[in-house]
C-alpha positions in Angstrom: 0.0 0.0 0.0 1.3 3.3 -0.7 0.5 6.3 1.5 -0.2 9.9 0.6 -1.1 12.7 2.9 -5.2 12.5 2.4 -5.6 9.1 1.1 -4.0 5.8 0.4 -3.2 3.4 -2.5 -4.1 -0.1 -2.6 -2.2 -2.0 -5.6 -1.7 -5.6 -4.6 -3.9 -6.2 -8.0 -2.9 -3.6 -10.2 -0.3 -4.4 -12.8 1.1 -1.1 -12.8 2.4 0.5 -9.5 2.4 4.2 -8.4 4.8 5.7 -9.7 6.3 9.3 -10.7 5.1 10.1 -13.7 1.4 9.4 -12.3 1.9 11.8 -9.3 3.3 14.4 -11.6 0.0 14.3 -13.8 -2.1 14.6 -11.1 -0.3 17.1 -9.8 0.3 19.2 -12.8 -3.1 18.5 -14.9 -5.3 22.0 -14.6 -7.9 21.4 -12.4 -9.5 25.4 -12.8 -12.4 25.9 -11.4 -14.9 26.0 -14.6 -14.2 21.9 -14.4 -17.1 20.2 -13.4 -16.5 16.5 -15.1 -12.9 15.3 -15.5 -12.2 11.5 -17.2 -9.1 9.6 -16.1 -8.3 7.3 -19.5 -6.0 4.2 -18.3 -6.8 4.6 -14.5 -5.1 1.8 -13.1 -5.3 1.9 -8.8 -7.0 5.5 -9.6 -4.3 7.3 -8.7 -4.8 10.4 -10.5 -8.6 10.7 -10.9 -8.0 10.8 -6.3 -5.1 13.2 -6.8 -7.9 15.3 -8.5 -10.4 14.7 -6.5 -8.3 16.0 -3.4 -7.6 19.2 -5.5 -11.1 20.3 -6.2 -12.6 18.6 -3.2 -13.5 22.9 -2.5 -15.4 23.3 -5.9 -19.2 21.8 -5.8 -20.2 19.3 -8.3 -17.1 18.3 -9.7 -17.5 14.4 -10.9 -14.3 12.1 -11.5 -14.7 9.3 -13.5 -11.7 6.6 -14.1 -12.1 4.6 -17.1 -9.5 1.3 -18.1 -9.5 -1.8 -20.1 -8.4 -4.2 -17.2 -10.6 -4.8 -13.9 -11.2 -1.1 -11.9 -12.1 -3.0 -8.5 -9.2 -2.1 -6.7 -9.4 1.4 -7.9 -12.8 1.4 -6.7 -11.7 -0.1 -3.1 -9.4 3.1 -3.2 -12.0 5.6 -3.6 -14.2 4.0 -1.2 -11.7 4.3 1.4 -10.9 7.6 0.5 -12.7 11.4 1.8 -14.4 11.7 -1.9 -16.0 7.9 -2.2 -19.3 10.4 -3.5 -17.3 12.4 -6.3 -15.4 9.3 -7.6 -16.6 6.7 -10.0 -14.6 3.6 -12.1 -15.9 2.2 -15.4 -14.1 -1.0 -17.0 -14.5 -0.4 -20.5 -11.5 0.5 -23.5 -12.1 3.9 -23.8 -12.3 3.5 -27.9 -15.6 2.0 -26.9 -16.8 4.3 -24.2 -19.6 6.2 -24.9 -20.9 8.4 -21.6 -23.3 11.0 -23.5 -21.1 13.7 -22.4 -18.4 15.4 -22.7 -15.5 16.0 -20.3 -14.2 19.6 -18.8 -10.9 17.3 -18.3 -9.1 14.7 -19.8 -6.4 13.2 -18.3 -4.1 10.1 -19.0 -0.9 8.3 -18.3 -1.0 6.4 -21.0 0.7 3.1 -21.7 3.6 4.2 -23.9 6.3 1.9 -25.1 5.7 1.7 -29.1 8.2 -0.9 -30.6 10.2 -2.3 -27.7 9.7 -6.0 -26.6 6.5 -6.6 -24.8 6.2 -8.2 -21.6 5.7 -11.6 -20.9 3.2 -11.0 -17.9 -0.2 -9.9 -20.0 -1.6 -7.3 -17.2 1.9 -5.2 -17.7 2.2 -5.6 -21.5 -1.3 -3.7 -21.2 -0.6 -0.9 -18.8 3.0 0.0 -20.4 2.9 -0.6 -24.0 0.6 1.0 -26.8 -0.8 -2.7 -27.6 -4.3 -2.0 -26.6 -4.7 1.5 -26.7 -2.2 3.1 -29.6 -1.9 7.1 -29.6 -3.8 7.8 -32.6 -6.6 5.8 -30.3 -6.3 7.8 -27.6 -6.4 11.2 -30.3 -9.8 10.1 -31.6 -10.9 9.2 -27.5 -10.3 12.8 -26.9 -11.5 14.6 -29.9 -14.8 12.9 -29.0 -14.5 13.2 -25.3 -13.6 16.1 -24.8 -15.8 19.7 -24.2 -15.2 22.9 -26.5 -12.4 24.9 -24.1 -12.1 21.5 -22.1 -8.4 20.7 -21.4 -6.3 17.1 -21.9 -3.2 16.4 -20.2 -0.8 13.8 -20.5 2.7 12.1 -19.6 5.4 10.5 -22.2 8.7 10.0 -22.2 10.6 12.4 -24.6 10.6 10.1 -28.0 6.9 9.0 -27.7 5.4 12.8 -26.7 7.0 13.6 -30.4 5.4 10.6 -31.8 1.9 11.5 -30.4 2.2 15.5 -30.8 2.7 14.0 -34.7 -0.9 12.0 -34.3 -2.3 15.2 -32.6 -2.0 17.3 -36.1 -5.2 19.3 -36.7 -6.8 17.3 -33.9 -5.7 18.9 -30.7 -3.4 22.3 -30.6 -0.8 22.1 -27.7 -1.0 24.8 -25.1 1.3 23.9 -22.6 4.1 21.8 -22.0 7.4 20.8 -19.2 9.9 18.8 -20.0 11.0 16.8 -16.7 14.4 16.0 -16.0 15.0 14.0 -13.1 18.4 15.9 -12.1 20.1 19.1 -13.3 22.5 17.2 -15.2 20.6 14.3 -17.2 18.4 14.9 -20.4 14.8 15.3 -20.6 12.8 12.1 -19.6 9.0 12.8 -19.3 7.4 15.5 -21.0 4.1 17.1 -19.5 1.4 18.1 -22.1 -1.7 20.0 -22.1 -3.6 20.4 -25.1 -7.0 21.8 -26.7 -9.5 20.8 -29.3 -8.0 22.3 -33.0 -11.6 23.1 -33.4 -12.1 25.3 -30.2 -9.1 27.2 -31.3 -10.5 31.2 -32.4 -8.1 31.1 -35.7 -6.5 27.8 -36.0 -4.4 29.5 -38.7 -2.8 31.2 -35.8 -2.7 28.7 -32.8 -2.2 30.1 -28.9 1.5 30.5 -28.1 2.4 27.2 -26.0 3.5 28.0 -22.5 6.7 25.8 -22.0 8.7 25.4 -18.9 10.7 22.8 -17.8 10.9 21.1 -13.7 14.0 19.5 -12.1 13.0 16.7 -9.7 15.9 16.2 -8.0 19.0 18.2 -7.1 21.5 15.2 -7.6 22.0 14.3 -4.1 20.5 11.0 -2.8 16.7 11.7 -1.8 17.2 15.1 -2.6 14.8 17.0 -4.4 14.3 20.5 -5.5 12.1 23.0 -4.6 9.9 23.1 -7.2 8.7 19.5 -7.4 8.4 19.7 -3.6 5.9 22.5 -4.2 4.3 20.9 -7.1 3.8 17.3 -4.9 3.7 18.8 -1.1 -0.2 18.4 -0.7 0.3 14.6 -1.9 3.4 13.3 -0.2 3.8 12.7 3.2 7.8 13.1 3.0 6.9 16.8 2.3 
């Protein structure tokens, strides 16, 4: 089990574990105040859709729903146990196929990434961590028809596959905001944090928004030392902070 300040993680069944990049979505995603429904795609133990749910447990009606191919019971064990059990709901279904008859304020998704690497020999992690079941030009057409005009969708890739999916993303969704992650001062880029919008909720697509880039440092170098920043970005989740 894995402990955060407000709530904790079950993930005995879960093939994939909590992990970094997971925390920094759920940390990072916008979560403004005109959100009323956010989606989790590839929710897992429901890490993220309860990092949200924490972070706009102030705003009134907000609704969280986690959606993932696999089985959601754990993830559902997880909300019940945690402060927002009302706000929180869990759907097994591929989200090609998921069809809730509306749209989201939010999208959100750490997505399984690994494109043409050897797959896994245990079935439940070949799923969560390579595009096998959900490929990125998948999850483009999920959120083009998810998604609400001025909604938001974040996501999490390593450096390679964010510019494969950015290429899928081409007069679909417009990117709006992005940080590269380097884990300390002196490696290379690893994860990169994205936020895009709809092509078609753009005023003059001719002439897309500027994207807001910026990049975070997790750590300083120093065993279990990390920066500021990330400690300010994760201090409401982790207890260590």
């Amino acid at each position: 089990m894995f402990q955060f300040k407000h709530f904790s993680i079950r993930q005995d069944r879960c093939p994939m574990k909590v992990g970094t990049d997971g925390v920094l979505l759920g940390a990072w995603a916008d979560a403004g105040a005109d959100a009323r429904r956010i989606l989790d795609v590839g929710t897992g133990t429901g890490l993220i859709a309860l990092m949200l749910a924490q972070r706009t447990a102030a705003l009134p009606g907000v609704r969280i729903t986690g959606v993932d191919v696999d089985d959601v019971s754990q993830a559902c064990e997880n909300a019940a146990a945690s402060p927002w059990a009302a706000r929180v709901e869990f759907v097994q279904c591929p989200v090609q196929e998921y069809r809730p008859g509306e749209r989201f304020d939010r999208i959100v998704s750490n997505p399984p990434y690994f494109v043409d690497s050897l797959t896994c020999p245990d079935a439940g992690r070949t799923t969560a961590r390579h595009a096998v079941t959900l490929r990125y030009g998948e999850l483009c057409d999920a959120v083009v028809r998810l998604l609400a005009p001025g909604g938001r969708f974040a996501v999490i890739l390593p450096t390679a596959e964010a510019a494969r999916f950015l290429a899928e993303c081409r007069g679909r969704l417009v990117l709006c905001r992005r940080t590269d992650v380097r884990t300390t001062p002196r490696r290379e880029t690893r994860r990169v944090l994205m936020e895009f919008r709809l092509f078609d909720a753009v005023p003059d697509p001719a002439a897309p928004p500027v994207c807001r880039r910026d990049e975070l440092v997790v750590g300083t170098g120093a065993h279990e030392c990390y920066t500021e920043e990330y400690r300010a970005l994760t201090r409401d989740f982790y207890l260590k902070f």
